[in-house]
N, C-alpha and C positions, 0 to 999 in steps of 0.2 A: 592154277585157279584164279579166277578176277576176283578183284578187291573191289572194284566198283558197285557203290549200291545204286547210283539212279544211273536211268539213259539219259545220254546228252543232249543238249538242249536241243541241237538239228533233229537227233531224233523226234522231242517231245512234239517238235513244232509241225515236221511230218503227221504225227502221229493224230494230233487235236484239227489241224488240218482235215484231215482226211476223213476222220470222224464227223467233224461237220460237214464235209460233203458227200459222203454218203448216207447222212441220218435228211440230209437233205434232196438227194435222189431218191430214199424211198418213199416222202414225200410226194416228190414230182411225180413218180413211175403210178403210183396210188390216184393221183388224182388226174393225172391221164387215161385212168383206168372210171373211173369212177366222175368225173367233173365235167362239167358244163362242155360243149362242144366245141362255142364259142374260142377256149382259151386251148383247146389242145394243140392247134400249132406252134401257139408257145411254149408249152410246157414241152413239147420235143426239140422243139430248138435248143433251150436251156439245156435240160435233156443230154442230149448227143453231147452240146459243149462242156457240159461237168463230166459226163460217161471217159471224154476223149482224157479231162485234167484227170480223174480218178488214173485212168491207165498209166499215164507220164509218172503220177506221183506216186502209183504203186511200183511199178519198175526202179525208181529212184530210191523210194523206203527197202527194199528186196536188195535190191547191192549194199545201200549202206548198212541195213543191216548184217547182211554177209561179212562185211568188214568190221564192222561193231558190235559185235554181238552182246545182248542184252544180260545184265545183272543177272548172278545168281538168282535162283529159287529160294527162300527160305530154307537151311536143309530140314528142320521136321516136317517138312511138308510131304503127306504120304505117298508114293510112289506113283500111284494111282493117279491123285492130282495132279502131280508133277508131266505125267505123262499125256493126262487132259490138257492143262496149260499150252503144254508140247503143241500138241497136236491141234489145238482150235487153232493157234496162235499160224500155223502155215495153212490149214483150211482158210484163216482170212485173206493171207496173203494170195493163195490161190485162189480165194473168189473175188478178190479187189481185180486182178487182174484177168481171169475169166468170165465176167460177168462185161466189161467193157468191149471185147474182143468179141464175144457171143451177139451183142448189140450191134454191134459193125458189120459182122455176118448176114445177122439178121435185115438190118437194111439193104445191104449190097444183094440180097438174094431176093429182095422186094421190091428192088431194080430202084430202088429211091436215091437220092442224091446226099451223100453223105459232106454239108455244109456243115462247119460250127464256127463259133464266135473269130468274128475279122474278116471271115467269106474264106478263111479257109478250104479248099476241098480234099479230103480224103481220099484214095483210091480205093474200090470196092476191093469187097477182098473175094470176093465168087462172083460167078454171073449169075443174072436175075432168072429165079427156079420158083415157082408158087409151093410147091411141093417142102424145099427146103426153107422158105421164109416160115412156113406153118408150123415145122419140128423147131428151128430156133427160137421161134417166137414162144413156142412152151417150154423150150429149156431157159430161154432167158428170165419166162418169168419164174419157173420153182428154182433157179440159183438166188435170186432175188429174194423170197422166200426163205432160202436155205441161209443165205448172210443178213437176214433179218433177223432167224432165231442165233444164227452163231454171231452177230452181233448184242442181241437180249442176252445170252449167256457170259457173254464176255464182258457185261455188262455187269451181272449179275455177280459172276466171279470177280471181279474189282473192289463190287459194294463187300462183299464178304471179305474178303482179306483186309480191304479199310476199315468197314465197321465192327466186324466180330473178331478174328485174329487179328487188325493192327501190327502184323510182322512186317510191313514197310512197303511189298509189295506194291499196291497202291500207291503211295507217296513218290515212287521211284518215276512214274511217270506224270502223278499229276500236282506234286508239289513244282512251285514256280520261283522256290528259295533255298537255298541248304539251311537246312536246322543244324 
C-alpha cells in the first residue's frame, strides 16, 4: 500500500493545467454557440488548437498516471464514494480524451480543414459525409455536456472533502507546499 499523501508535482501541474483549459473550452464551445458571428471564426480556431493540446495533455496525464498512481483514499471513506471517486475520475479521463477525437471527426466528416495554432495541418480522420458530420456534431455536443456536469461534480466533491471532511483529500492536489 502507498504512503504517499499528495500527487506529485508533474502531476498537480498536468492536472491545474488542464483544468484551465477545459473550463476554458467550455467557454469557447458556449459562445460559438451562442456569440456574435463576427468572432466565430476565431473562437474555432482557438477552438481546435486547445481541443488538439487537451488531447496531447490528456494521453500524457493517462500514462503518467498509469505509472503513478494516485494517493490513497481516505480509508473511512464509504465504499460507495470510494467507488464514485473511482469511477468519475476515468469518465474524465475518457472524456478529456473523447471529446477531442470526436471534434476531429467531426470536422474531417465536414470536409473542413483541420488547421491549429503554427499552420499546423492535421489529417482527417474520415472522409467528408454530411450524414456523419450531423451525428458527431450532437455527440460532441452532449459529451461536452456530460464533462461539464462531471466536471461540476468533481468540483463539488473537492469542495466537500476540503470544506466538510478536511481528510486531505483536497489538499493532496491543491496544496502548492508540504505542511
Amino acid at each position: 500500500m502507498s504512503t504517499q499523501t499528495r500527487f506529485t508535482p508533474l502531476a498537480r501541474l498536468l492536472h491545474w493545467s488542464m483544468a484551465a483549459l477545459i473550463v476554458a473550452m467550455l467557454f469557447i464551445g458556449a459562445g460559438m454557440i451562442a456569440g456574435a458571428p463576427e468572432h466565430y471564426a476565431a473562437l474555432v480556431r482557438v477552438h481546435k488548437s486547445i481541443g488538439i493540446l487537451i488531447l496531447v495533455l490528456a494521453a500524457v496525464r493517462l500514462i503518467y498516471r498509469l505509472l503513478h498512481p494516485a494517493p490513497p483514499l481516505p480509508a473511512d471513506l464509504p465504499a460507495l464514494q470510494k467507488f464514485a471517486a473511482h469511477a468519475s475520475h476515468w469518465l474524465l479521463y475518457a472524456l478529456m480524451l473523447a471529446l477531442p477525437i470526436v471534434g476531429w471527426a467531426m470536422l474531417s466528416a465536414e470536409g473542413y480543414p483541420i488547421l491549429i495554432y503554427g499552420g499546423l495541418h492535421l489529417p482527417p480522420l474520415m472522409p467528408a459525409d454530411a450524414m456523419t458530420y450531423a451525428h458527431l456534431r450532437s455527440a460532441h455536443a452532449l459529451l461536452a455536456y456530460l464533462l461539464f456536469f462531471t466536471v461540476l461534480a468533481h468540483l463539488g466533491a473537492a469542495l466537500f472533502h476540503g470544506l466538510i471532511r478536511g481528510d486531505g483529500v483536497l489538499s493532496a492536489m491543491a496544496s502548492l507546499r508540504r505542511r
